[in-house]
C-alpha positions as CSV (number, residue, x, y, z in Angstrom):
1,X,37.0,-53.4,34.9
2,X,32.9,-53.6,34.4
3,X,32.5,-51.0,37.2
4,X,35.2,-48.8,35.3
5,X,32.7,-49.6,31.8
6,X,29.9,-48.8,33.9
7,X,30.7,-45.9,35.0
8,X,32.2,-44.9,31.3
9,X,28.9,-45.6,29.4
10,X,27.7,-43.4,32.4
11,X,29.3,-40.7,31.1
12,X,28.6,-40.8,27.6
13,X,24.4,-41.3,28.7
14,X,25.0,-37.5,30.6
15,X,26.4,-36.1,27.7
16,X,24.1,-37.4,24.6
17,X,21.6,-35.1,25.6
18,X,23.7,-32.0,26.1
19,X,25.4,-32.6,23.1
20,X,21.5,-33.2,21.0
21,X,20.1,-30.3,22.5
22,X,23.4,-28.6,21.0
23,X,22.9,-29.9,17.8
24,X,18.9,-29.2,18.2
25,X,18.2,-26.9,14.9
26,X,16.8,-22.9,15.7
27,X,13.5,-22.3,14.8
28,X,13.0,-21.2,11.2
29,X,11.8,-17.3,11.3
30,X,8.2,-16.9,10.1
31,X,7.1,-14.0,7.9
32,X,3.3,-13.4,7.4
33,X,1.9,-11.5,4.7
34,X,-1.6,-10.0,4.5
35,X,-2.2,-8.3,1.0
36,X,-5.6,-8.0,-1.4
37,X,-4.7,-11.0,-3.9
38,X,-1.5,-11.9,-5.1
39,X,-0.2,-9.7,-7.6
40,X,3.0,-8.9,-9.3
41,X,4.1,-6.3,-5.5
42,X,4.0,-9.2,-3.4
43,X,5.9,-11.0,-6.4
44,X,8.7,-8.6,-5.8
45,X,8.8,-9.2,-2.3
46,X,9.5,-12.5,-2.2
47,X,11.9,-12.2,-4.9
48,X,13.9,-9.5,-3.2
49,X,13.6,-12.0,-0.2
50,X,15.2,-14.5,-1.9
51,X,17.8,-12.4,-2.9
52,X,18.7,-11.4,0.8
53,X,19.3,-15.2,1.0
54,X,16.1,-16.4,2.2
55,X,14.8,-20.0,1.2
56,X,10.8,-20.7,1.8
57,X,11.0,-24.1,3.7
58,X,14.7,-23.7,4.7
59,X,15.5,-20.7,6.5
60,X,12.3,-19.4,6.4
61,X,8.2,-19.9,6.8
62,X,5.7,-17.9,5.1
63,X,2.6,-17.6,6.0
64,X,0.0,-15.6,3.4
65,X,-3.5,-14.7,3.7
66,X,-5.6,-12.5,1.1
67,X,-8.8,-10.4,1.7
68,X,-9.8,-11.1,-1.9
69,X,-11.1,-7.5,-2.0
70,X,-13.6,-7.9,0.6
71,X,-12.7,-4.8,3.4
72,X,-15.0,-6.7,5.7
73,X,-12.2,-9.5,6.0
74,X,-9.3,-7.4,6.6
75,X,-9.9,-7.2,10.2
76,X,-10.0,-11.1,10.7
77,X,-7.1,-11.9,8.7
78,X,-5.2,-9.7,10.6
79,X,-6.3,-10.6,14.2
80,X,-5.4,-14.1,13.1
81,X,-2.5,-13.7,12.2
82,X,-1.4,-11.5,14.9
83,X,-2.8,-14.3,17.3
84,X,-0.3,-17.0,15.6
85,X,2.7,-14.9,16.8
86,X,4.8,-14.9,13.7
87,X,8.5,-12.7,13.9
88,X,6.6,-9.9,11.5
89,X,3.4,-9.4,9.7
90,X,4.2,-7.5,6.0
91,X,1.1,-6.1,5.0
92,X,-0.5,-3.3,2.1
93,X,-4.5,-3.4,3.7
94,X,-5.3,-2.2,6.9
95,X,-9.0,-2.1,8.6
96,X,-10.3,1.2,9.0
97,X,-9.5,1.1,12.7
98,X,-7.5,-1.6,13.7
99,X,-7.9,-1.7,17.5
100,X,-5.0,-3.9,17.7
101,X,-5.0,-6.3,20.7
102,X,-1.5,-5.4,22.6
103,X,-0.9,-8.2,23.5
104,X,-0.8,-9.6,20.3
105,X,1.8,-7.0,18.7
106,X,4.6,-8.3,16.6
107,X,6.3,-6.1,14.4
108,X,4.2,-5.0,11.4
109,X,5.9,-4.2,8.4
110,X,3.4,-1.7,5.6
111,X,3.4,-1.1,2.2
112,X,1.6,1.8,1.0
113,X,-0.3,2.7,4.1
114,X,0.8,6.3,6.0
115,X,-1.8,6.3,8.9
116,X,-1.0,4.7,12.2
117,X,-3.0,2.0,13.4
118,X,-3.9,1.0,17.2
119,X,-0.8,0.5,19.8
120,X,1.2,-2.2,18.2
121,X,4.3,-0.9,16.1
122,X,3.8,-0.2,12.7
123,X,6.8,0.5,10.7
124,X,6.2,2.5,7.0
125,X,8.3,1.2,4.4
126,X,8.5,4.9,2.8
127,X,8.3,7.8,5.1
128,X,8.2,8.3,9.0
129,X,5.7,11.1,8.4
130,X,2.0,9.8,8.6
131,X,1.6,13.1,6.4
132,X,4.1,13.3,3.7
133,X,2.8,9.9,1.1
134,X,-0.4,11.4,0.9
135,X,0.8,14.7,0.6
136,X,3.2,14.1,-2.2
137,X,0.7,11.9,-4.0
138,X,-2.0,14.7,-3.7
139,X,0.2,16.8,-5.5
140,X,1.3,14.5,-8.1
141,X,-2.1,14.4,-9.1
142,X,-3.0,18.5,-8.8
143,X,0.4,18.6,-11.1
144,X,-0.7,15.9,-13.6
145,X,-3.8,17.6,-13.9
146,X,-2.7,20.8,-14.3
147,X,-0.5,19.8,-17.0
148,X,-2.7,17.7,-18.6
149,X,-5.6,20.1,-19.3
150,X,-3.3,23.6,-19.1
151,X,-6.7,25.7,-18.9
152,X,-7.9,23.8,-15.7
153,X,-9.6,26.2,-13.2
154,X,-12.4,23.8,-11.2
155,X,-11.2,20.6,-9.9
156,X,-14.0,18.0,-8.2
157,X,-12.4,15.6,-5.9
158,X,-14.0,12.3,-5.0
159,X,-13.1,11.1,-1.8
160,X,-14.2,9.1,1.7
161,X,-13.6,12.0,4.8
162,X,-13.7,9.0,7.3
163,X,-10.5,7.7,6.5
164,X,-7.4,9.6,8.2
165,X,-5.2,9.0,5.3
166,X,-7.8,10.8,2.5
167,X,-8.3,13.6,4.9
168,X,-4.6,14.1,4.9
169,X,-4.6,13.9,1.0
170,X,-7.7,15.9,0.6
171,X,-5.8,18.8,2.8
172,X,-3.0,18.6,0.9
173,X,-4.8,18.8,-2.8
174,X,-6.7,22.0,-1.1
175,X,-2.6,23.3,-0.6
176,X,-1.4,22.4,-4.0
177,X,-4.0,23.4,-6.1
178,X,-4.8,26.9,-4.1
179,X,-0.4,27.8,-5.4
180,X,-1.8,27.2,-9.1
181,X,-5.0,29.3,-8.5
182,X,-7.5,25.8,-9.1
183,X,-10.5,25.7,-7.0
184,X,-11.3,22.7,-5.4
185,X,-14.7,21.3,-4.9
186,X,-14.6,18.4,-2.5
187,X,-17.2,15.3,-2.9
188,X,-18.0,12.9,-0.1
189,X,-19.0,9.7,-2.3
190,X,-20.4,8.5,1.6
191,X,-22.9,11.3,1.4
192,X,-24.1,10.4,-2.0
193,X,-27.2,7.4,-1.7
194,X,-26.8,6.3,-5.2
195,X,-24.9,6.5,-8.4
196,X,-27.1,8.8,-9.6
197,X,-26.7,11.3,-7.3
198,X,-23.3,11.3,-7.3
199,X,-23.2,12.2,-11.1
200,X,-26.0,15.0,-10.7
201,X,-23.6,16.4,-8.1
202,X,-20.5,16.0,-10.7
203,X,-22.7,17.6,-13.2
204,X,-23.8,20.8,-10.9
205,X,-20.0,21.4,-10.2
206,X,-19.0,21.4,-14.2
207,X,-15.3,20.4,-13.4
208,X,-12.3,20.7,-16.0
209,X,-10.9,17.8,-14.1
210,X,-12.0,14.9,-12.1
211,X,-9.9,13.3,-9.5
212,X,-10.2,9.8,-7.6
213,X,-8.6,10.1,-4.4
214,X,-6.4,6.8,-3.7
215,X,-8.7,4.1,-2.4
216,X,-11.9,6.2,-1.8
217,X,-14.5,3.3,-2.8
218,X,-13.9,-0.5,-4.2
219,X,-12.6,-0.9,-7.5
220,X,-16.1,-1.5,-9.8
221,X,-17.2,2.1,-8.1
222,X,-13.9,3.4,-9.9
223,X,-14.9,2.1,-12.8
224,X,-18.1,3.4,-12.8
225,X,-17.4,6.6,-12.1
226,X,-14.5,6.9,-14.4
227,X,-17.1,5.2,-17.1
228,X,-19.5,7.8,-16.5
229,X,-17.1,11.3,-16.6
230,X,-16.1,9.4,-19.4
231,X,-19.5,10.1,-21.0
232,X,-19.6,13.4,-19.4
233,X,-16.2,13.7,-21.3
234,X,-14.6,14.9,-18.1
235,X,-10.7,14.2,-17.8
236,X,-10.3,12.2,-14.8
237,X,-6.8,11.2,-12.8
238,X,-6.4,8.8,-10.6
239,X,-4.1,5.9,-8.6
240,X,-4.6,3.0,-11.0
241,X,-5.0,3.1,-14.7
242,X,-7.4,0.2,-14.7
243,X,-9.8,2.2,-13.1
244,X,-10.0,3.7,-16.9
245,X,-9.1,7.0,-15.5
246,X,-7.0,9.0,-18.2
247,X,-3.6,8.9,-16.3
248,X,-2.8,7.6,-13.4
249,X,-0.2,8.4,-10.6
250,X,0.4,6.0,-7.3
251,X,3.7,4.4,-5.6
252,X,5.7,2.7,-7.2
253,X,4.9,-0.9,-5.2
254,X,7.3,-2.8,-6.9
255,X,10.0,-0.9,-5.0
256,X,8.0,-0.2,-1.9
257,X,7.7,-4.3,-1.5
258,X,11.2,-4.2,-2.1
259,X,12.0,-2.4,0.7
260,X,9.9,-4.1,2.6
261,X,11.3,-7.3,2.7
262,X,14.7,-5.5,3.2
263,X,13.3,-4.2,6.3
264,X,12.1,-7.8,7.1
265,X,16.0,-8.8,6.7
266,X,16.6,-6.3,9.3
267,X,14.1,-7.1,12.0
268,X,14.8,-10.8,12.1
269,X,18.3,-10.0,12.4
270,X,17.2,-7.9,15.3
271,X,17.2,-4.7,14.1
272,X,15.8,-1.6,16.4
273,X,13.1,0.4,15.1
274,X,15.2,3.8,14.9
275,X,17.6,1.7,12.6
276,X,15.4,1.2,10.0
277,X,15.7,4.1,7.5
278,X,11.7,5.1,6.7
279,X,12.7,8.8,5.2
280,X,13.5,7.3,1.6
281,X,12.3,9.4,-1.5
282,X,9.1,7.5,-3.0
283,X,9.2,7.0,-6.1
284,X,5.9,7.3,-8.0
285,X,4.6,5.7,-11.2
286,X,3.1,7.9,-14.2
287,X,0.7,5.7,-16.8
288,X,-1.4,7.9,-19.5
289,X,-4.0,6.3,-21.1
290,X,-4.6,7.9,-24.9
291,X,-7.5,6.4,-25.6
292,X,-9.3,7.5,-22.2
293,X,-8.1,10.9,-23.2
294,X,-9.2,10.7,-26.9
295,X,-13.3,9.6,-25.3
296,X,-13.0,12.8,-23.3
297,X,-11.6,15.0,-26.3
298,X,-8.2,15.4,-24.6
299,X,-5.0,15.3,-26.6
300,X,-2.3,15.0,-24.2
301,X,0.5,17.5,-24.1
302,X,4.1,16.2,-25.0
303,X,5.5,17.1,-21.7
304,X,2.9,14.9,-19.8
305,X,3.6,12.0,-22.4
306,X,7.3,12.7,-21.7
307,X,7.0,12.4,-18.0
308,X,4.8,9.2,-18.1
309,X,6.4,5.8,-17.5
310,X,4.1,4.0,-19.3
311,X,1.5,5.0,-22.5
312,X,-1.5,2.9,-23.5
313,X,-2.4,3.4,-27.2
């Protein structure tokens, strides 16, 4: 009878650790995020998360870091991130040239950015094409232009050649503008030593129209240049509306960060690359500025006002 116990409890001991390492809960998926500061996109991302089921602290871990502007800490952040190893890194910055370390790849997940970046897989939330977001965002902006100041013939455009995205854009404005007979004169703001000469060059080129290529300089350079055409009553268009350009044109975020953390649903549930559908129409979002128009001596047409999404009185 006690060897019979014996051998009984025996049993049970060889089984309790089968049966906890049955029980033994999977690891929680972890989700990175890399993004300038924390603003109403990445908002939308974790809200669409949450409607795709996903509970911060339950079923899953997230992770963010923010560049608070600064370029120079882009490139950290992300090599720091890679090196923890997380299922997928959603970011909208990129470093001017990554160099990714292979061996630290793990899916990364974009918003906003077209160029491809070192050997680890990138996947565009909004077209496969490197070329086709900066190409139908350069031609927003030659169209906006053209239909805000109907008699436009000279067009400057500010813009950084070192970056493979602006060069893309910059190409693609030379295209759009050429079919409605605008010249383009093309500035490189890198070639300029100060503030000054930037404006004497704006002021040799006498253009109808100014236009701020997306992400060209930080954000108080925008505003400085915008502040100055403003005074050289020079209509200027472009990407965000508090640069104090007159209107504005750029993705619509919101829906790109959307889509990204649907993509994120797919990926964790092991989705292949191919399966993810990158060829969706973007959507772009229109914001006129009356008052910026009204300091250059521009009364916007109906049709433009029509078209906006949004008009600031």
């Amino acid at each position: 009878m006690r060897a019979t116990l014996f051998l009984i409890l025996l049993a049970a001991a060889a089984v309790l650790p089968v049966a906890a390492a049955a029980q033994a809960p999977s690891p929680v998926p972890r989700v990175a995020t890399l993004g300038s500061q924390p603003t109403d996109v990445w908002d939308a991302f974790e809200r669409q998360l949450s409607a795709l089921g996903y509970v911060e602290g339950r079923n899953v871990s997230l992770e963010r870091r923010w560049s608070e502007g600064f370029t120079e800490r882009v490139a950290p952040l992300l090599a720091e991130l890679l090196r923890a190893k997380p299922d997928v890194v959603v970011t909208s910055i990129m470093p001017p040239s990554a160099g990714l370390d292979p061996g630290s790849c793990v899916p990364i997940v974009t918003i906003g950015i077209a160029e491809p970046y070192g050997t680890c897989r990138v996947f565009p939330v909004a077209n496969a094409s490197a070329t086709s977001p900066a190409r139908l965002l350069s031609e927003t902006h030659v169209r906006l232009a053209k239909l805000a100041v109907p008699s436009v013939t000279r067009v400057t455009v500010l813009t950084d050649p070192t970056k493979p995205f602006l060069a893309e854009y910059v190409d693609a404005v030379r295209r759009a503008a050429h079919t409605r007979g605008i010249a383009i004169v093309v500035l490189d703001v890198g070639r300029e030593s100060t503030l000054e000469s930037l404006v004497a060059s704006i002021v040799r080129q006498g253009p109808d129209v100014l236009i701020l290529s997306p992400g060209f300089s930080e954000p108080y350079a925008r505003r400085q240049v915008a502040a100055l055409a403003r005074r050289l009553r020079i209509p200027t268009i472009g990407s965000h509306i508090a640069d104090g350009v007159v209107i504005a044109a750029d993705y619509d975020w919101r829906q790109l960060a959307r889509r990204a953390a649907s993509f994120v649903d797919q990926i964790l549930k092991g989705a292949r690359p191919r399966q993810l559908d990158r060829d969706a129409p973007v959507k772009f979002e229109i914001v006129a500025d009356r008052r910026a128009a009204e300091a250059v001596g521009l009364a916007l047409p109906d049709a433009l006002l029509r078209e906006a999404d949004q008009v600031l009185d």
